[in-house]
Backbone as ProteinMPNN parsed JSONL, in Angstrom:
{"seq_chain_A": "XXXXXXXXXXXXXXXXXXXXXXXXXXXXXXXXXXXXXXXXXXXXXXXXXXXXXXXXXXXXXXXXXXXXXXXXXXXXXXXXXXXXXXXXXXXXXXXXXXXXXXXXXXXXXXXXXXXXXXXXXXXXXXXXXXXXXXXXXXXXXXXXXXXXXXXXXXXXXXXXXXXXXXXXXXXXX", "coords_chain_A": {"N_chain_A": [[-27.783, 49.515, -8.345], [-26.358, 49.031, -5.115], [-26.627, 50.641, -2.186], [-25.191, 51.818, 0.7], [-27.268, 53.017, 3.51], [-26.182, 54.804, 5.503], [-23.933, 55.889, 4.295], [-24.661, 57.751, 1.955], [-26.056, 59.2, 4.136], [-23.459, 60.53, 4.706], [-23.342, 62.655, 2.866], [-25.032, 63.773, 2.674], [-27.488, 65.726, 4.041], [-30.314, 64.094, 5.701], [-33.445, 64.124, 6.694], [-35.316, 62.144, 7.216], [-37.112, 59.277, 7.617], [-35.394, 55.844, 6.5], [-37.374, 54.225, 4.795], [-38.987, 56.661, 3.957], [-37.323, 58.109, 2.654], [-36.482, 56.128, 0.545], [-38.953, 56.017, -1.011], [-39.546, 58.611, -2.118], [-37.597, 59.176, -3.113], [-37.976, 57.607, -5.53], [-39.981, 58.754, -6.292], [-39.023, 61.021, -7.695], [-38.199, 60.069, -9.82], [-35.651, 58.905, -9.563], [-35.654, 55.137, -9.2], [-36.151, 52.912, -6.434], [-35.191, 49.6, -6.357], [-35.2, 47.655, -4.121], [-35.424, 48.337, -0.329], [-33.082, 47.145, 2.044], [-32.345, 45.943, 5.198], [-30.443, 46.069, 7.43], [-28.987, 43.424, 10.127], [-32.181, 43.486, 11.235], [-33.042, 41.47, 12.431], [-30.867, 40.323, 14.562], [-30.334, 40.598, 17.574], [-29.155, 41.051, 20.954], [-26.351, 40.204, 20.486], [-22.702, 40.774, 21.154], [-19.803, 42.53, 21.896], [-16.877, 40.322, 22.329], [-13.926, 38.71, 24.332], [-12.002, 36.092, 24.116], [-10.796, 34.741, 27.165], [-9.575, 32.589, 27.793], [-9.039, 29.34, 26.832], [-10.124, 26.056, 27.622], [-9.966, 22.218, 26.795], [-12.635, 20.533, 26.027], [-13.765, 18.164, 28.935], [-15.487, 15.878, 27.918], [-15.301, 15.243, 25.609], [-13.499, 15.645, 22.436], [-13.66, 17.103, 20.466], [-13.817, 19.051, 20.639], [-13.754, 22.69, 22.591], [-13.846, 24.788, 25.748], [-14.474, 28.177, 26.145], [-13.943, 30.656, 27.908], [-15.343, 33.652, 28.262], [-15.159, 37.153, 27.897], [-17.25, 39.54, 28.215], [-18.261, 42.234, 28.6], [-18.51, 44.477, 31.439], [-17.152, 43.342, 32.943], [-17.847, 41.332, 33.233], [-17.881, 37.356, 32.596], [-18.458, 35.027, 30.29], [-19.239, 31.664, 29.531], [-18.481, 29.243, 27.123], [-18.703, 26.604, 25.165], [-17.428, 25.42, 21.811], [-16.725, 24.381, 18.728], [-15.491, 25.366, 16.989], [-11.971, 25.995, 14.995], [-10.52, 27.899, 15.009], [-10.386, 29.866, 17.094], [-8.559, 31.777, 19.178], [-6.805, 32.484, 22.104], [-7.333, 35.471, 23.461], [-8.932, 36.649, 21.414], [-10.999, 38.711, 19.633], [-14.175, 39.003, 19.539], [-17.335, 38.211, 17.932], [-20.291, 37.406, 20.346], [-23.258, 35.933, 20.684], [-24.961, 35.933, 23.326], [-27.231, 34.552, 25.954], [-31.1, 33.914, 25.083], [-30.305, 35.484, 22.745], [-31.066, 36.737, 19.518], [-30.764, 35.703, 16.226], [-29.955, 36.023, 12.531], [-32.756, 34.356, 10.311], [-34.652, 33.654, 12.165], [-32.795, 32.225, 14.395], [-32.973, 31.045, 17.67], [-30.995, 31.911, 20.667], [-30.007, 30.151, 23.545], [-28.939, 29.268, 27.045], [-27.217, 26.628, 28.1], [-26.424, 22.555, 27.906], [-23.376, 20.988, 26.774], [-22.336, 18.407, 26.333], [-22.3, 18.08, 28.954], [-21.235, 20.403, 29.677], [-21.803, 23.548, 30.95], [-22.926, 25.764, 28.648], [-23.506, 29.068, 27.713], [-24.18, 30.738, 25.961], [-23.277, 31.95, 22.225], [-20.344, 31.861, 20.472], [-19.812, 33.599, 17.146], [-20.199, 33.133, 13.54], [-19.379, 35.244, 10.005], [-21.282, 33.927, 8.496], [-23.384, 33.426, 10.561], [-24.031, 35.71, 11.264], [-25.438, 36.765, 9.28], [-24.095, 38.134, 7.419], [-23.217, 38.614, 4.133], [-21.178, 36.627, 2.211], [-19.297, 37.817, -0.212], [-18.972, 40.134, 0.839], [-17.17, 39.98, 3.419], [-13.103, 39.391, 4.298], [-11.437, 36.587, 2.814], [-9.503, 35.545, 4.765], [-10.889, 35.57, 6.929], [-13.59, 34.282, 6.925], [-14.279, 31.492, 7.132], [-15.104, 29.485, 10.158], [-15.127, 31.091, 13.443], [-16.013, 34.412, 13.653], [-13.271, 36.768, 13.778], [-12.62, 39.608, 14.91], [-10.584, 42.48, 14.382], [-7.575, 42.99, 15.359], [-6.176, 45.461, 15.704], [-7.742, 47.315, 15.693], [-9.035, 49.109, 18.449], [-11.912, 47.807, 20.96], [-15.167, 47.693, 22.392], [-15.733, 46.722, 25.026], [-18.868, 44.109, 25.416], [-20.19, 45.692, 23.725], [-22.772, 46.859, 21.501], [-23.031, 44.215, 18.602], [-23.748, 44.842, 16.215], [-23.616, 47.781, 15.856], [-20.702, 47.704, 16.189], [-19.736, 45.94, 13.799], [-21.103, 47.154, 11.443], [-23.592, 46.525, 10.686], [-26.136, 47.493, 11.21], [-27.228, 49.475, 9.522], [-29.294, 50.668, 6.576], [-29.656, 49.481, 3.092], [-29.866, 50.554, -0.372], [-31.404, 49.726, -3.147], [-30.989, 50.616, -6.072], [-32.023, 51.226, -9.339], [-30.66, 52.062, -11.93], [-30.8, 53.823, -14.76], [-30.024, 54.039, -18.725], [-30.263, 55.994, -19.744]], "CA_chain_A": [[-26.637, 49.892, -7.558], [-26.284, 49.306, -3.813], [-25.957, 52.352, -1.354], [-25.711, 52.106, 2.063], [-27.702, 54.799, 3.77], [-25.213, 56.027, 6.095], [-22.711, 56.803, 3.059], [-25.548, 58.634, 1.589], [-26.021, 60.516, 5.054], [-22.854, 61.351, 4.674], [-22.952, 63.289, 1.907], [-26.821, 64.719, 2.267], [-28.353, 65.892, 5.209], [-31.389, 63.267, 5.383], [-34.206, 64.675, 7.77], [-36.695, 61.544, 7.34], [-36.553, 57.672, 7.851], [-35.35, 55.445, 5.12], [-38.209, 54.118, 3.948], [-39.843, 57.787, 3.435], [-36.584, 58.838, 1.401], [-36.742, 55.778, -0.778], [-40.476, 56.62, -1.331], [-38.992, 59.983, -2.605], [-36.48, 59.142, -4.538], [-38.537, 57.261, -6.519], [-41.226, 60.033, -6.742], [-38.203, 62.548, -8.625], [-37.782, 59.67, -10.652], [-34.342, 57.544, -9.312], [-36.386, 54.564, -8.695], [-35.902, 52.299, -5.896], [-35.443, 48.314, -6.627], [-35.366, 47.547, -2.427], [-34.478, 48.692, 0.839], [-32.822, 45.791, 3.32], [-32.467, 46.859, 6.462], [-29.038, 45.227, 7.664], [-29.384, 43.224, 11.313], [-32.818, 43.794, 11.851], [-33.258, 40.386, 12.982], [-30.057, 40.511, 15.439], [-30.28, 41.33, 19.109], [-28.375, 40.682, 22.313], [-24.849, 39.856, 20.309], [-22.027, 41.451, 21.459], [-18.462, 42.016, 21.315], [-16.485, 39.837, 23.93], [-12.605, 38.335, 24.562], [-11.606, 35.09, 24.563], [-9.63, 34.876, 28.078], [-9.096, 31.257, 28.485], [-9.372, 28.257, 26.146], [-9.636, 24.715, 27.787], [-10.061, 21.121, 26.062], [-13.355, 20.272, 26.979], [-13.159, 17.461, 29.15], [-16.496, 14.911, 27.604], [-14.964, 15.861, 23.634], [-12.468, 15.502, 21.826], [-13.73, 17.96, 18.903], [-14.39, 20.494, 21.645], [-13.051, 23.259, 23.936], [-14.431, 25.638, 26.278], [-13.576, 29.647, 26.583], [-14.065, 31.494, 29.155], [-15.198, 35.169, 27.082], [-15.233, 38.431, 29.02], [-18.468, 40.258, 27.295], [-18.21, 43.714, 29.16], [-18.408, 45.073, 32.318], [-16.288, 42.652, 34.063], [-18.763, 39.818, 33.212], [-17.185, 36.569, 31.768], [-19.29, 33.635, 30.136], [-18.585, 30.104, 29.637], [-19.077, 29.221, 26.042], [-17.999, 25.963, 24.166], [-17.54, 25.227, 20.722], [-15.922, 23.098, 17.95], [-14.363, 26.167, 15.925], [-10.594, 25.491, 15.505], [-9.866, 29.436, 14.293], [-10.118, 31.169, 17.517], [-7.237, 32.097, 20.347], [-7.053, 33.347, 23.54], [-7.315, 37.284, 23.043], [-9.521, 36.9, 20.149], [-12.205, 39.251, 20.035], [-15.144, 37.828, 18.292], [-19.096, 38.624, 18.493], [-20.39, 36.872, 21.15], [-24.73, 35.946, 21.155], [-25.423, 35.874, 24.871], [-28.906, 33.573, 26.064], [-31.853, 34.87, 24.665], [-29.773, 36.24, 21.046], [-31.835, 36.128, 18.105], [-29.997, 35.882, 15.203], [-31.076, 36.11, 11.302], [-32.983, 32.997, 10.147], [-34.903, 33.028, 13.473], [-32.297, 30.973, 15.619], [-32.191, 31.721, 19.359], [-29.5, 31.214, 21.461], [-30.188, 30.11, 24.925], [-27.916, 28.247, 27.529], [-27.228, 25.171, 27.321], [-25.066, 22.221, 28.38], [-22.905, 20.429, 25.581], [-21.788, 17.129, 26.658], [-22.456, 17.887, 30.434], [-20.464, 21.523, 29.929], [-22.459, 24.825, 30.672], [-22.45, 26.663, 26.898], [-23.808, 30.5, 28.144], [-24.009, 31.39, 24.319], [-22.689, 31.427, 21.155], [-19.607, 32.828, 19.283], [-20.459, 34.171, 15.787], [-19.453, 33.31, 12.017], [-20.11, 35.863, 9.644], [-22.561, 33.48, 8.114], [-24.572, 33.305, 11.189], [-24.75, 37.326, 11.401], [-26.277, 37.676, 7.845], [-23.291, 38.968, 6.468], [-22.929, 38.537, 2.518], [-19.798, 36.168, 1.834], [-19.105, 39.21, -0.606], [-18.073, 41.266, 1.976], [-15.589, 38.969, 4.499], [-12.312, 39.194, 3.431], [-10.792, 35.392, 2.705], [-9.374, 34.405, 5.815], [-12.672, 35.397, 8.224], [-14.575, 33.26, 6.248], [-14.64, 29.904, 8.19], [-15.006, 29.932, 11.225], [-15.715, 32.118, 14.062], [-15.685, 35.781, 12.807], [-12.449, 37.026, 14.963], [-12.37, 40.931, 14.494], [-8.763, 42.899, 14.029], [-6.734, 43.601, 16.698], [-6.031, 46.72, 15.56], [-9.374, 48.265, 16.349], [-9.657, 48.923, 20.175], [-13.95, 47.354, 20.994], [-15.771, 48.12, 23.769], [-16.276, 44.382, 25.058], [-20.163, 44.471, 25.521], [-21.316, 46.572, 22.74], [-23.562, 45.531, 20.568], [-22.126, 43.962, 17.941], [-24.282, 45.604, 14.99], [-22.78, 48.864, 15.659], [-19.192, 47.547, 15.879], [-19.759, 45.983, 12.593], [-21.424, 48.413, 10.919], [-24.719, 46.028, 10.005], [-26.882, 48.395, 11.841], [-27.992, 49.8, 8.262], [-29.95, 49.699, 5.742], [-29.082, 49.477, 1.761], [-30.829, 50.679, -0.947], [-30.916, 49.643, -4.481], [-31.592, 52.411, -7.21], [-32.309, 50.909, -10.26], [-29.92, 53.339, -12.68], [-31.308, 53.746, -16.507], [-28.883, 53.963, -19.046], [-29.781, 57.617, -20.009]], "C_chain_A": [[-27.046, 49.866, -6.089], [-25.361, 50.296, -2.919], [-26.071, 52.253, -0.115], [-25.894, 53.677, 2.784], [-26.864, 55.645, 4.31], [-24.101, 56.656, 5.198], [-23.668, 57.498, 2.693], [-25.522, 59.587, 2.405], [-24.472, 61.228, 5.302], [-21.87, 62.436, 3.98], [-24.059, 64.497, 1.563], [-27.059, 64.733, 3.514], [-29.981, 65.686, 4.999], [-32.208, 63.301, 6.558], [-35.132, 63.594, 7.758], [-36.138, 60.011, 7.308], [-36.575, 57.007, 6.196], [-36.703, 54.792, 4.407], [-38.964, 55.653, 3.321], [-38.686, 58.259, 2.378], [-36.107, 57.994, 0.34], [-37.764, 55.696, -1.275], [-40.079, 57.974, -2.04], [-38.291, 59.862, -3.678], [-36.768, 58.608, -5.586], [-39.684, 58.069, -7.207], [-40.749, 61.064, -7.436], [-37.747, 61.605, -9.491], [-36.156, 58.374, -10.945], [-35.381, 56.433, -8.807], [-35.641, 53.469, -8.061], [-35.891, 51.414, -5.694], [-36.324, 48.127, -4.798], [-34.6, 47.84, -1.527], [-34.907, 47.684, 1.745], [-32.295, 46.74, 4.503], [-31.297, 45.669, 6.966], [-29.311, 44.95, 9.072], [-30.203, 43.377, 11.978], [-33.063, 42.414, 12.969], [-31.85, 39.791, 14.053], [-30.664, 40.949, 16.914], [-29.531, 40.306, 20.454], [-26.946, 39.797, 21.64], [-24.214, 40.976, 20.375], [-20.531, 40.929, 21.315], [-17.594, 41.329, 22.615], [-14.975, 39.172, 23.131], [-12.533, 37.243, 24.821], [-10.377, 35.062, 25.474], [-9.191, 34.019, 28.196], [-9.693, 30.147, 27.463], [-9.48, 26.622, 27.042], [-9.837, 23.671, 26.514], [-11.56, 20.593, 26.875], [-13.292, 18.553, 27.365], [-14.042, 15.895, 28.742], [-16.202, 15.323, 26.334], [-13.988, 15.978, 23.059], [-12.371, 17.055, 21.139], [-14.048, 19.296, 19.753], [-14.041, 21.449, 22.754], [-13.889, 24.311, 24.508], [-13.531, 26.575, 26.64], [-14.466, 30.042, 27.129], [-13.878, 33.625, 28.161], [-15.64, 36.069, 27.998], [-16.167, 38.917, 27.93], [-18.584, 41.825, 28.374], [-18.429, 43.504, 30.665], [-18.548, 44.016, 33.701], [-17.088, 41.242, 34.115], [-17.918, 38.911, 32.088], [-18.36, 35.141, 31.487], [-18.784, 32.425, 29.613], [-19.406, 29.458, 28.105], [-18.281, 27.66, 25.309], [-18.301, 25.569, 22.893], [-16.309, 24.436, 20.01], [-15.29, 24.233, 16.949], [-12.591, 25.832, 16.384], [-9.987, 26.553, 15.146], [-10.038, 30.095, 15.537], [-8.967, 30.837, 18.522], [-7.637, 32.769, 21.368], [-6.31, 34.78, 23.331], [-7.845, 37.832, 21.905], [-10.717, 37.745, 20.545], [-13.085, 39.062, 18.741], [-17.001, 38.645, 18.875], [-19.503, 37.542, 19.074], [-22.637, 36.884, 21.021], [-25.206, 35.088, 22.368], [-26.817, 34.631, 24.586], [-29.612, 35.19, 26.28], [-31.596, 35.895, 23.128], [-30.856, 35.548, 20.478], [-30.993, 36.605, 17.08], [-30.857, 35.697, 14.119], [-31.832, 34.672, 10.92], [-34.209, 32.442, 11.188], [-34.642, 31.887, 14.413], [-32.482, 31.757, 16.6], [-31.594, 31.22, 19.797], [-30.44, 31.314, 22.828], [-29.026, 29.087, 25.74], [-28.393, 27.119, 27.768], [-26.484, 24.237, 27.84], [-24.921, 21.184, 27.127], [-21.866, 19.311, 26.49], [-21.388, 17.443, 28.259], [-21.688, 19.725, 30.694], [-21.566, 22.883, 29.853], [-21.827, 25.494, 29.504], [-23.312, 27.756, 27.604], [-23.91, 31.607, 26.998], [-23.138, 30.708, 23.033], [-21.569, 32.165, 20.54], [-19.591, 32.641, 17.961], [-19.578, 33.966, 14.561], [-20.33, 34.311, 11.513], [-21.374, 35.788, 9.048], [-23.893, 33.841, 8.554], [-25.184, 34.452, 11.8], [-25.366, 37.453, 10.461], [-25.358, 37.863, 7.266], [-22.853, 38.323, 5.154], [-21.284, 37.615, 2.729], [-19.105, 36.974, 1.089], [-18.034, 40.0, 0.227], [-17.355, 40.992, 3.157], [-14.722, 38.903, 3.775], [-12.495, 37.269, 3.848], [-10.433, 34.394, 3.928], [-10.049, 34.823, 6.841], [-13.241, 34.736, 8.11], [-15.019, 31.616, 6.592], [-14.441, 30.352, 9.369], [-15.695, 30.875, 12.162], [-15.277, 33.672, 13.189], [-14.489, 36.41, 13.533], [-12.139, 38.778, 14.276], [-10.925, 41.368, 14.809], [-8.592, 43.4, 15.127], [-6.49, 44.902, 16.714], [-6.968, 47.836, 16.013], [-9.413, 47.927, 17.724], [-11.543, 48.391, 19.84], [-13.655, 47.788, 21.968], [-16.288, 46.857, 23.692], [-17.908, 45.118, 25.923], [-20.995, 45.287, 24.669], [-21.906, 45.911, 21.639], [-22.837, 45.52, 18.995], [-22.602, 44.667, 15.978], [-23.463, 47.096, 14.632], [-21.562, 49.036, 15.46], [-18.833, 47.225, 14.221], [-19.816, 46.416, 11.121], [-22.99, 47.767, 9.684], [-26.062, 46.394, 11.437], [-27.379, 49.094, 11.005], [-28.552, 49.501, 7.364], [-29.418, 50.004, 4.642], [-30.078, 50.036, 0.984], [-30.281, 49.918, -2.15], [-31.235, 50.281, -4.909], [-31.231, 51.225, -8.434], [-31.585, 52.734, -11.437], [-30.226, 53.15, -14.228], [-30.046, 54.072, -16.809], [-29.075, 55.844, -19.457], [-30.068, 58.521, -18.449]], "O_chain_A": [[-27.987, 50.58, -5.743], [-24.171, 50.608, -2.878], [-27.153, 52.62, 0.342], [-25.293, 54.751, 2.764], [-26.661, 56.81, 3.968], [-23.527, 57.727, 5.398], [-23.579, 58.432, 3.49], [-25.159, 60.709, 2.05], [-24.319, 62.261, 5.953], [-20.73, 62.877, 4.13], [-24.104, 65.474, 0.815], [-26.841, 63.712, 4.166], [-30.764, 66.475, 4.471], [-31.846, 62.598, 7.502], [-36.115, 63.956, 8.404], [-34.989, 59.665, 7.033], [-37.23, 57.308, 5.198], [-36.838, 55.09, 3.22], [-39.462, 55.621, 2.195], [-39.053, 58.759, 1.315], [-35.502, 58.462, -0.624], [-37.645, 55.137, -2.365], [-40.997, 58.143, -2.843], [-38.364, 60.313, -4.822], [-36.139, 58.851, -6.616], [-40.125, 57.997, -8.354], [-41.484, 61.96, -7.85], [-36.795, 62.019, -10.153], [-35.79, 57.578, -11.809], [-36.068, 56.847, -7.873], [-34.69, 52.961, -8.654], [-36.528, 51.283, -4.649], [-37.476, 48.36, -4.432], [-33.374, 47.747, -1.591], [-36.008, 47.319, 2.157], [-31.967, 47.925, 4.558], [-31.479, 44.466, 6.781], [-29.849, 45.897, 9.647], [-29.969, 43.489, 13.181], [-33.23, 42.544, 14.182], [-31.955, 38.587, 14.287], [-31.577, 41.772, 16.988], [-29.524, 39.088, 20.635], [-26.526, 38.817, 22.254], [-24.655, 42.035, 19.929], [-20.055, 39.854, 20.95], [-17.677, 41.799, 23.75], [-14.793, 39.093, 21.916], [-13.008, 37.003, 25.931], [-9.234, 35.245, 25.056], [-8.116, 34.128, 28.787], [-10.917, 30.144, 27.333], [-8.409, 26.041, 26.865], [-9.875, 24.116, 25.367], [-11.599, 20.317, 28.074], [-12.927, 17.721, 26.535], [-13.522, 14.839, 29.102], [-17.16, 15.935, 25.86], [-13.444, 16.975, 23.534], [-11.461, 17.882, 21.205], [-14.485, 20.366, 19.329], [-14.039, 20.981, 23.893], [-14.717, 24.792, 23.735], [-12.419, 26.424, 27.146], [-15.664, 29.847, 26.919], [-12.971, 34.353, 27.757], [-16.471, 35.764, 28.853], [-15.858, 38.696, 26.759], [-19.77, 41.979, 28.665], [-18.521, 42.352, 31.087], [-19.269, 43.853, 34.685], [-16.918, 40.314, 34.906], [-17.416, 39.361, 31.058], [-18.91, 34.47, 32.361], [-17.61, 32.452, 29.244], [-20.617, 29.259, 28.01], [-17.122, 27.839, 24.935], [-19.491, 25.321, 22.702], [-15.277, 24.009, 20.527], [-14.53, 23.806, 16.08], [-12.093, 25.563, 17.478], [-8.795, 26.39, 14.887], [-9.842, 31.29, 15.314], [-8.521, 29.694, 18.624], [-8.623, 33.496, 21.495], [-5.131, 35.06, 23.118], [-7.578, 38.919, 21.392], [-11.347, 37.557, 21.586], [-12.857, 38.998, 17.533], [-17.459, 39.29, 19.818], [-19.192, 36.505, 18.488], [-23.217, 37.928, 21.317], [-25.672, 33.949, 22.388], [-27.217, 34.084, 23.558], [-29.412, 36.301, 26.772], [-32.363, 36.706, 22.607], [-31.392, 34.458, 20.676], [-30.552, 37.753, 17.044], [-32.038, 35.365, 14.226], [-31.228, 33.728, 11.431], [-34.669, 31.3, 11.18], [-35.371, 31.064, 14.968], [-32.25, 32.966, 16.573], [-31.402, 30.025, 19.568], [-31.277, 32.166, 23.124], [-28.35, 28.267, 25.12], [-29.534, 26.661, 27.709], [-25.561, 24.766, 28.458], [-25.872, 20.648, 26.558], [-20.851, 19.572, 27.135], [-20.305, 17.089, 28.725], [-21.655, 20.193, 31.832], [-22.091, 23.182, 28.78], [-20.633, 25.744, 29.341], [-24.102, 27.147, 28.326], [-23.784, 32.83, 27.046], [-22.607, 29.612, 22.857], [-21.904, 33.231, 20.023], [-19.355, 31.507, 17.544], [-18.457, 34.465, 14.467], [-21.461, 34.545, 11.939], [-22.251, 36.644, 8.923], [-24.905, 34.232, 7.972], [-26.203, 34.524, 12.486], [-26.122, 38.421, 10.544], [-25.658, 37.784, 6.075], [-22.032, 37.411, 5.251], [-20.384, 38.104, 3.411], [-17.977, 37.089, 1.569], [-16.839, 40.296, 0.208], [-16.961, 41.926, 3.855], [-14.93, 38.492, 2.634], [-13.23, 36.743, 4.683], [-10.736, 33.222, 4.152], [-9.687, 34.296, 7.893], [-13.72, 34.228, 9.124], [-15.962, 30.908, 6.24], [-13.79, 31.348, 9.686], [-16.731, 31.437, 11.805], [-14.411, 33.848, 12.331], [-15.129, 36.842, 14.492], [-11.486, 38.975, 13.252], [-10.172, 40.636, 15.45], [-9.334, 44.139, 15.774], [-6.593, 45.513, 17.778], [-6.805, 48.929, 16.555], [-9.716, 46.826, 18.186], [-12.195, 48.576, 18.812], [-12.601, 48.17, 22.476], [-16.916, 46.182, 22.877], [-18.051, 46.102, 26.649], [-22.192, 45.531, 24.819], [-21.672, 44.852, 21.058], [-22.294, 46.452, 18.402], [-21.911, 44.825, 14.972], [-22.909, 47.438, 13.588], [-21.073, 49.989, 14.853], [-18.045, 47.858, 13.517], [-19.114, 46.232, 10.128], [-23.347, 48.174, 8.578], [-26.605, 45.661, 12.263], [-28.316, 49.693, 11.533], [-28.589, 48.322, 7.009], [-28.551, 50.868, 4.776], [-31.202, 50.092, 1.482], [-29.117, 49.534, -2.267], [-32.052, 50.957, -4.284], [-30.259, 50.473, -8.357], [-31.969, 53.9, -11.53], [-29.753, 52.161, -14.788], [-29.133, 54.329, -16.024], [-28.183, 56.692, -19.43], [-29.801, 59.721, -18.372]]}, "name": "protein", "num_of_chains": 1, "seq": "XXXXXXXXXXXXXXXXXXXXXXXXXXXXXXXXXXXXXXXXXXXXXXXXXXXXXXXXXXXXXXXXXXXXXXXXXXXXXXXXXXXXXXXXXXXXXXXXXXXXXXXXXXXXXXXXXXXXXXXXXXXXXXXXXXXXXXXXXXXXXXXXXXXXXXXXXXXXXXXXXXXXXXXXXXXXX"}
């Protein structure tokens, strides 16, 4: 059975780091298959706004947005996804992102166009096909409108792959 820790913490008040309390839990006998540690291999993606779409102008298959990533900073990003819009808010990996897999992102120019990053499928966060609904699933990842972001935060915490999992191996008696 998979548990993510923070549902656990919020049901137990858990005074020690996860590896020491699945070391434990297997020492009273729940024994612990493995603990993944969700986005360790993430850093410098964030959440940002698509303000402006063009056509880029050396590409057919290609447009450039103009993405506001926090505090009034906007970067110049193009890509060949055909799922996002202007006012999409999407995870954004700045130059210098490391993503899972060990890619890095750095800038770039794509058919003569400054690229200043990358915007994110859930693929290329790690995230389980499992757990995307249906229509996220190609494409850039475009998060719900409904949820106010904080454009610039990191995008692990918005997500909520900033944790780790356990498995517990459950006997039948």
């Amino acid at each position: 059975m998979l548990v993510p820790v923070k549902w656990i913490r919020d049901y137990v008040n858990i005074d020690m780091d996860t590896v020491e309390f699945a070391d434990k839990m297997t020492m009273t006998g729940t024994k612990v298959e493995t603990v993944e540690f969700l986005g360790k291999e993430i850093s410098n993606v964030v959440v940002g706004k698509i303000e402006k779409i063009t056509q880029h102008p050396n590409a057919d298959k290609l447009v450039v947005c103009q993405v506001e990533v926090g505090e009034g900073k906007t970067v110049q990003i193009c890509t060949g996804a055909k799922n996002v819009s202007e006012g999409d808010i999407v995870p954004v990996a700045l130059d210098k992102a490391k993503l899972p897999g060990g890619i890095k992102i750095k800038t770039s120019k794509l058919r003569g166009e400054l690229s200043e990053g990358m915007m994110c499928s859930a693929e290329e966060l790690g995230i389980d096909e499992h757990f995307i609904a249906e229509h996220k699933k190609n494409g850039i990842y475009i998060l719900d409108h409904e949820d106010s972001y904080e454009l610039g935060k990191d995008v692990k915490e918005v997500m909520g792959i900033n944790d780790a999992l356990i498995e517990f191996e459950l006997t039948s008696n």
